[in-house]
N, C-alpha and C positions, 0 to 999 in steps of 0.2 A: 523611211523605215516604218514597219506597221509597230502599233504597239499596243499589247494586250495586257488587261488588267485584271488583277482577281484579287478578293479583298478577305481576309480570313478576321472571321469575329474571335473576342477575347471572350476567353482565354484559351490558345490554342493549343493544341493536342493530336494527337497520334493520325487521327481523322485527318486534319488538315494538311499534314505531309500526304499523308494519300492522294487528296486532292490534288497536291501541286506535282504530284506522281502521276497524275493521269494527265493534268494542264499541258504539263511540259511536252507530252505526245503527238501536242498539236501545236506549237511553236516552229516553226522554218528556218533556212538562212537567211538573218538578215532581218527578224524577225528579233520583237524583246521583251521579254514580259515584266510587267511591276507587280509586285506582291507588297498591298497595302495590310497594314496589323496597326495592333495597338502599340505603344512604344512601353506598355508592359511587358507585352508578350518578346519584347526583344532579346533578351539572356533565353527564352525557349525558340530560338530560330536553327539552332545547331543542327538539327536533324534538316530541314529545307537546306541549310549549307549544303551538308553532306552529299546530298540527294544533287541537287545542281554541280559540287564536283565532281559526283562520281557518270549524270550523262553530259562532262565535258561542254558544263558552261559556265562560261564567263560572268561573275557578279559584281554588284558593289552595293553595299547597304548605308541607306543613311536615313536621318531624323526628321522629320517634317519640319516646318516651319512654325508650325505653330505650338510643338513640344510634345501632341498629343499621337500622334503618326509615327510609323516606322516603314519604311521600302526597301524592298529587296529589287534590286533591279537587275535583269539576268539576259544575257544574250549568247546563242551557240557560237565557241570555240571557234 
């Protein structure tokens, strides 16, 4: 499986859903992207949700290991 990464700086904003708006254009089947943040920016991830259910992908999010990280990791339906 390929896996592409994209890392959004803090504090994320309106911008940074755009970005993951155009990323995800280039994602395949089979294909899966990580979306690294701050694990500030976690309670503002809502709108990326959104965006990944509504082009019909599959996600799960969770915590870095070392407290300071957050990952969205998302693969098409």
């Amino acid at each position: 499986m390929i896996q592409r990464r994209m890392t959004l700086e803090h504090p994320i904003g309106l911008h940074d859903v755009r970005k993951v708006v155009e990323r995800i254009k280039d994602i395949g089947q089979g294909e899966e992207l990580v979306i690294q943040m701050s694990n500030l920016d976690s309670f503002r991830a809502e709108g990326i949700f959104n965006i990944l259910d509504r082009e019909n992908y599959q996600w799960t999010a969770k915590g870095g290991h070392d407290g300071n990280d957050y990952y969205i990791v998302a693969r098409k339906k």
